[in-house]
C-alpha positions as CSV (number, residue, x, y, z in Angstrom):
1,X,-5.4,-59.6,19.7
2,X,-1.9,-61.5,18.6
3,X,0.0,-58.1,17.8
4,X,-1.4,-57.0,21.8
5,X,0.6,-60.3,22.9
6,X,3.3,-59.8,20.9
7,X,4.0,-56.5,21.7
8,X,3.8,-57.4,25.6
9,X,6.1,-60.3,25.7
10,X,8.5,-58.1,23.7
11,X,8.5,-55.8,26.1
12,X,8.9,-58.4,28.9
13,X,5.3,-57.7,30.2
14,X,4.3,-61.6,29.8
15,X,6.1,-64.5,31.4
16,X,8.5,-66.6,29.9
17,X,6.4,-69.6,30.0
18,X,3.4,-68.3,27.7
19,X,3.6,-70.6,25.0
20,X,4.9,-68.8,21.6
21,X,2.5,-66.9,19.9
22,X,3.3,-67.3,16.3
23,X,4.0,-70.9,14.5
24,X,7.9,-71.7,15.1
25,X,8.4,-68.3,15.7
26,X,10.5,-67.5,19.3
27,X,9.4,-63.8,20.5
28,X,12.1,-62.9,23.0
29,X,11.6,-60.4,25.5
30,X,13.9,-57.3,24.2
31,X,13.8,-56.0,27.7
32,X,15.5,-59.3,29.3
33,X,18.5,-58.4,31.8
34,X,21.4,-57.6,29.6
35,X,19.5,-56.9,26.4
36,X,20.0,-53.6,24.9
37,X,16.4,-52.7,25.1
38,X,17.0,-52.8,28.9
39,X,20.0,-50.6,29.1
40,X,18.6,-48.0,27.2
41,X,15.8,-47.9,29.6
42,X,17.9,-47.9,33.1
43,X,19.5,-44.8,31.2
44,X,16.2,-43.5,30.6
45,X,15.7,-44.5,34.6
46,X,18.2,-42.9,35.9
47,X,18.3,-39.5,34.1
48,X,14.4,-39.2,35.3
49,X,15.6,-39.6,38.9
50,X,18.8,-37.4,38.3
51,X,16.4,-34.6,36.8
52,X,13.4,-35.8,40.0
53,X,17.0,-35.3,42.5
54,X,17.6,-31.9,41.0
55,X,14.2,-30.4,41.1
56,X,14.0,-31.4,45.0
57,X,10.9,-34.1,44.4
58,X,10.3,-37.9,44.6
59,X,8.7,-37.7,41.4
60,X,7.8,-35.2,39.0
61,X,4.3,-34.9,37.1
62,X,6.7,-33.5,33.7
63,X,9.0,-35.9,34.1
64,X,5.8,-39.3,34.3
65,X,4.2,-37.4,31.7
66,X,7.1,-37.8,29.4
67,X,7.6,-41.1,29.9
68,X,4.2,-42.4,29.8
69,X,3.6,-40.2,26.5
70,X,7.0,-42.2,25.1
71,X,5.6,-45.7,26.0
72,X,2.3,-44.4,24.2
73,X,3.9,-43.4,21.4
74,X,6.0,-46.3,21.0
75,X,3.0,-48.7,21.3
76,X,1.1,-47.1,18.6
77,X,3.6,-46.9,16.3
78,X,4.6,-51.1,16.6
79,X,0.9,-51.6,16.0
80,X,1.3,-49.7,12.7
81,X,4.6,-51.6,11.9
82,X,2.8,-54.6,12.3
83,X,-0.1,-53.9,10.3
84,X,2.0,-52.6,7.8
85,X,4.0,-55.8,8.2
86,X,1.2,-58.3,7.4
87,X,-0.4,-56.4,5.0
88,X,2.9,-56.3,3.3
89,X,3.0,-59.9,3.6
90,X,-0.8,-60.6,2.3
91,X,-1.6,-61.4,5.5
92,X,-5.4,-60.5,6.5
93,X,-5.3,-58.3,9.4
């Protein structure tokens, strides 16, 4: 599905070499080194092994459960922004 592949090479999960998706349309990958999309998350990084370094563990279940529900989240609300988007655009979905 084109929002699926959109959504993935935004978020750096394809390779730069997939051809672009849309017609003259450049998706850049907003997790690129650099990119603020890419601080943000070595923040988000590091205070999950600062609060993994606190509790005594390698990992903690609370602390992958809160990021993987955040990833969720955020992928199922850009699928609704880009429904939203080409319906607002009378584009068929």
């Amino acid at each position: 599905m084109q929002k699926e592949l959109i959504y993935d090479k935004v978020n750096g999960f394809l390779t730069d070499g997939m051809p672009s998706l849309l017609e003259g349309a450049v998706i850049e990958d907003e997790f690129a080194e650099g990119k603020e999309c890419c601080l943000l998350y070595e923040g988000v990084y590091q205070a999950g092994r600062n609060l993994c370094e606190r509790l005594g563990e390698d990992e903690d279940s609370d602390v992958e459960t809160i990021l993987n529900g955040m990833e969720r989240i955020t992928r199922l609300v850009s699928m609704k922004m880009y429904e939203y988007g080409r319906r607002e655009a009378g584009i068929a979905i």
